[in-house]
N, C-alpha and C positions, 0 to 999 in steps of 0.2 A: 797243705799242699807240699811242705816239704818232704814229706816222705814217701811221695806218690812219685815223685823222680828220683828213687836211689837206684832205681835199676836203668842202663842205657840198655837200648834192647838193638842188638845186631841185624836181627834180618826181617822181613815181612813175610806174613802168611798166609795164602788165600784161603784155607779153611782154617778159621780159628779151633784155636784146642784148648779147652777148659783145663785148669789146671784143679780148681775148686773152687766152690761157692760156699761163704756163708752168711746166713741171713738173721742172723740171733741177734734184733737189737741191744743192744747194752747201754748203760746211764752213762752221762757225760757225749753223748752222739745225737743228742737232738736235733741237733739240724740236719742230720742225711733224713732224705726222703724216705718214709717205709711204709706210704701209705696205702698201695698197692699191691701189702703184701710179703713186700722182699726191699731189702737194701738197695738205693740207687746209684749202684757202684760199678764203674767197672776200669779195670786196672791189668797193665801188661808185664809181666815179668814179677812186681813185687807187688803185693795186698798194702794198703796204707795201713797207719798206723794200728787203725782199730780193726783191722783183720776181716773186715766187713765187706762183702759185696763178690762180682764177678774176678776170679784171677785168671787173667789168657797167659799163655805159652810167649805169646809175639803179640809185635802189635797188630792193628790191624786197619780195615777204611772206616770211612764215617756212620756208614750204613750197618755194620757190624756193629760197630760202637752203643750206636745209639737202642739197638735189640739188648745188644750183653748189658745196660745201663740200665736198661728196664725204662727208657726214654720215647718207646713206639708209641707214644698218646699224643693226641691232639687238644689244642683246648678253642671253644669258640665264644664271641661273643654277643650276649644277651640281654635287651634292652632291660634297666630294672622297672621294677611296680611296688606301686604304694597306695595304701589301702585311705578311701576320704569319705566318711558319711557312708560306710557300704557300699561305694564305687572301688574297683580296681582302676587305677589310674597309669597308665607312664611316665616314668621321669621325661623331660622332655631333653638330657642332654647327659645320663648318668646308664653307663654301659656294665656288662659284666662280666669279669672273665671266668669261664666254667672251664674246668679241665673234665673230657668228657669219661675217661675211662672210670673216675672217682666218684663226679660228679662235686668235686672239691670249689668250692669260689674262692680266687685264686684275688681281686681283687677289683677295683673299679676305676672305671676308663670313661671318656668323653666320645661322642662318638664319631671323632677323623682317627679312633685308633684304630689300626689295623695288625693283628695276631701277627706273628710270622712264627710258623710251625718247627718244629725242633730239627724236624728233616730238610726241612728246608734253610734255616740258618746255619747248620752244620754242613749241611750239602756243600755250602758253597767251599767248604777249605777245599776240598775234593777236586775240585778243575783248577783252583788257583796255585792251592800248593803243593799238588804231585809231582810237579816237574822239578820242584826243590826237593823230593825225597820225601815228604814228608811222614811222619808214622804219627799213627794215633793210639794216644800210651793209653788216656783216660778219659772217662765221662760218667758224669752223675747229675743228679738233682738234690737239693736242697731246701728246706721249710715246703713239703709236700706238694713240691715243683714245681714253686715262686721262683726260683731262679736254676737255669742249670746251665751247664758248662761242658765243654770237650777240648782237651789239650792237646797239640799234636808236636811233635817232635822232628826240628827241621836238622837232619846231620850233617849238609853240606853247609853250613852257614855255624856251625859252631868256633871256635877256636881255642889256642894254646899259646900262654905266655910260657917260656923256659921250658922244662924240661915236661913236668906235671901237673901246672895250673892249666886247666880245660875248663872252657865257660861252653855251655852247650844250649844249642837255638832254640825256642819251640814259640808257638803262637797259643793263645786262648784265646777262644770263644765262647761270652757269658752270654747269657738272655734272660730277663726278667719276667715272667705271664704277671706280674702280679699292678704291672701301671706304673712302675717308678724307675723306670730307665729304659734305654735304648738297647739293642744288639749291639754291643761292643766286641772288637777283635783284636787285639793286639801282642805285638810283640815280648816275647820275658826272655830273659838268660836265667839261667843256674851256672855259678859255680862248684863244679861236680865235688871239689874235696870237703865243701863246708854245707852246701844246696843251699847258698846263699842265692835269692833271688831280685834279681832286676829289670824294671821294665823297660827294652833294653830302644825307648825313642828319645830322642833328643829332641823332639819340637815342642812348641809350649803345650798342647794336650798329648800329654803322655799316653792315652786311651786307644791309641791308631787309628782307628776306623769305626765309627757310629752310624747304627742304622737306625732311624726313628721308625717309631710304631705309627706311621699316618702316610697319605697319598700311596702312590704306586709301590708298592710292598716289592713286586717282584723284579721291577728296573730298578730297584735301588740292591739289592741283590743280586742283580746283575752287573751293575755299577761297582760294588763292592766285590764283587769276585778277579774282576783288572785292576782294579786297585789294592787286592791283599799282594800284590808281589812288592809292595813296598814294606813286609815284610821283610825280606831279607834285606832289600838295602837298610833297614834300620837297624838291622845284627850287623853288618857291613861297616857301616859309621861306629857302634858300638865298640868292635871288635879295635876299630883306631881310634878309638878314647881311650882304651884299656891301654893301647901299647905306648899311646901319649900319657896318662898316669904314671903305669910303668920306668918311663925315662924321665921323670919331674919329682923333681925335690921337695918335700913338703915338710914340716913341725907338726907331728899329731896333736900337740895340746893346743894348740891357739888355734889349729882347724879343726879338730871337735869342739872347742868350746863354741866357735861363731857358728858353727853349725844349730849346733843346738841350741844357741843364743835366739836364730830366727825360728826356730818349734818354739820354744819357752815363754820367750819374752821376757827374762827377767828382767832388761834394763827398764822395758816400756812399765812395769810393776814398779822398780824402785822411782822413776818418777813421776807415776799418780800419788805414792806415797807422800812424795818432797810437794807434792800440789796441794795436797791435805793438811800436812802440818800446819798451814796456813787458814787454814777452815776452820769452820767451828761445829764443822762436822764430827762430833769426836767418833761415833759408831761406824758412819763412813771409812774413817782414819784406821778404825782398829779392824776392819774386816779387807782393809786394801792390806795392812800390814801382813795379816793373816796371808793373804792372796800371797803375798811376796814370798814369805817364810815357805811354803810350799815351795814354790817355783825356784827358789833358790837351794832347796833339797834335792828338788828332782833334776837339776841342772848337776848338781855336786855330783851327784851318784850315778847318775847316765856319762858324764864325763869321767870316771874312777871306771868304770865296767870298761868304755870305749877304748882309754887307754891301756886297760889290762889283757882286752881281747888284742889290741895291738901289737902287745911284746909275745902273744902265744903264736899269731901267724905263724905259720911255718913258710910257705912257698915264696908270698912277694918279697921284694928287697926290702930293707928298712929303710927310712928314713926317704920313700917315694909316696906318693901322690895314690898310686894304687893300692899299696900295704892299707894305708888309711882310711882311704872309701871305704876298702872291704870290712874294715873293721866298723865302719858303721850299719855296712848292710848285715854285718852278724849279729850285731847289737838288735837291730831292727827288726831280724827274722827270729833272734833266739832269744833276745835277753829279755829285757825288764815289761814292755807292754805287754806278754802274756802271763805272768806270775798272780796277777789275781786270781786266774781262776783256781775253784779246788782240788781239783789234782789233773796229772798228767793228761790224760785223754784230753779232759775239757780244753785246759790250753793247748793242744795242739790243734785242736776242731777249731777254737778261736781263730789259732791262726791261719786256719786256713781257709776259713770263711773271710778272713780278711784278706787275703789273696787273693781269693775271685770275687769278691766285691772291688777290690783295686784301693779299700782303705788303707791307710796306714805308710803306702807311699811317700809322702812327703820327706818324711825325715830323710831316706835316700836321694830323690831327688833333688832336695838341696845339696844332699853331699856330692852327687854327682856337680851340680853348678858349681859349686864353691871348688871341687878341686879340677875344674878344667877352666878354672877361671885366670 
């Protein structure tokens, strides 16, 4: 995801203008869609990382997006059968989701699910978030259109602490065909100098707005389109967290360490340990110690990175509240949870599936509580 916002793109275009296509899967990209064919990319101003998919000139509407995406397919659902004594039989409560263009089975549903089509969960940014400007940079599919996405870019709603830190708005909309989640829409910032990313709600589900796949598919769509302008007030509130960071004092070590104290857990590890010693559990004992000596590794070295991206900032002030978060949302977007993979591509596809799955979150969101705390 982070490389799909390095470009801000200035103006809107009613006829989009290809800049190039290309469609050459390469390894390490398994998860973009290309089952249909072509790459399910499409991207305004810069190509992401792996140079894959549609690149437009400008951004452009939803409707556009979703052609340039290669996202014009439907998928519907069909009851399943199973076969008993050379009867064909029906499940009596086990559905299926087909994508029709592929003929792909996409996964299985109960039957109060109800599909919501990709033109039509996308549609909705369309009436809600025009009036805020919005542009639509990106859209793809994912595990051969189990899940897909469109990002749009809100530029009245962005903001600037000093001189050159810019946090810039945009909303995502994911949708799953595959049976294991809702239509989700919500609010992100980017930090344009770093593309550090935040989801930028402050209420206890950070997610914004969920549409369930069951009952009236299209009042809830409708419902959801007067309530995406709570979009912007959550960059709004955002925006005065930031300039409240900004003016608050903080200690980076003893707020990354308790931050990452509640991801870790190492204190709750050192006392199953102290609980054990007293057991006569010995294998117990030596597999909880195990548990710790990990956890207090990865506590050491996530805290050494956090503090070292700290002193690199360049723009916030030191020794505030905002230098600090940032440094964990950099940690978070750049550093250590994507290193496993084998080389470059992969972790950056990692991360950016985990983007638009909404995993991985955490760790920021504590840092946001813990320094507005």
């Amino acid at each position: 995801m982070t490389s799909l916002l390095d470009s801000i793109i200035d103006n809107m275009s009613s006829a989009p203008e290809i800049v190039s296509e290309n469609h050459n899967y390469t390894d390490g990209c398994h998860q973009l869609d290309n089952s249909a064919g072509r790459v399910a990319i499409m991207a305004a101003g810069t190509l992401p990382w792996h140079g894959l998919g549609v690149l437009v000139k400008s951004a452009v509407n939803s409707a556009d997006a979703i052609r340039l995406a290669g996202l014009d397919w439907s998928v519907i659902k069909q009851q399943l059968r199973y076969e008993h004594d050379g009867n064909i039989l029906e499940a009596p409560d086990a559905w299926g989701i087909v994508r029709q263009d592929t003929g792909a089975f996409l996964g299985t549903v109960g039957s109060r699910y109800a599909p919501i089509q990709n033109r039509d969960g996308f549609g909705l940014l369309d009436g809600a978030l025009s009036r805020f400007g919005a542009k639509y940079e990106t859209a793809g599919a994912l595990f051969g259109g189990r899940k897909v996405w469109m990002l749009a870019q809100l530029p009245k709603q962005g903001f600037t602490l000093g001189q050159q830190d810019r946090s810039d708005a945009y909303a995502l909309v994911t949708m799953a065909h595959d049976g294991t989640g809702a239509l989700y829409c919500y609010p992100t910032s980017v930090r344009v100098v770093c593309n550090n990313t935040f989801t930028a709600s402050i209420s206890d589900r950070c997610k914004g707005i969920s549409i369930r796949h069951s009952g009236s598919v299209r009042q809830k769509l409708a419902d959801a389109e007067r309530a995406l302008a709570g979009t912007a007030q959550a960059h709004e509130q955002f925006a005065d967290a930031a300039r409240h960071m900004a003016g608050k004092a903080i200690e980076i070590r003893p707020y990354a360490a308790n931050v990452l104290e509640e991801i870790i857990q190492v204190n709750e590890a050192r006392e199953l340990v102290r609980e054990l010693i007293a057991s006569n559990d010995r294998n117990a004992k030596q597999e909880a110690e195990k548990a710790l000596a990990r956890k207090e590794q990865a506590h050491r070295e996530a805290l050494a990175e956090i503090i070292h991206r700290y002193h690199t900032e360049q723009l916030a002030e030191e020794g505030t509240a905002w230098r600090a978060f940032n440094a964990i949302t950099d940690y978070a977007d750049h550093g250590e949870p994507g290193r496993q993979a084998k080389d470059l591509t992969e972790r950056r596809t990692r991360r950016f599936e985990s983007a638009i799955d909404g995993a991985g979150d955490k760790l920021k969101q504590v840092a946001y509580r813990m320094a507005m705390a």
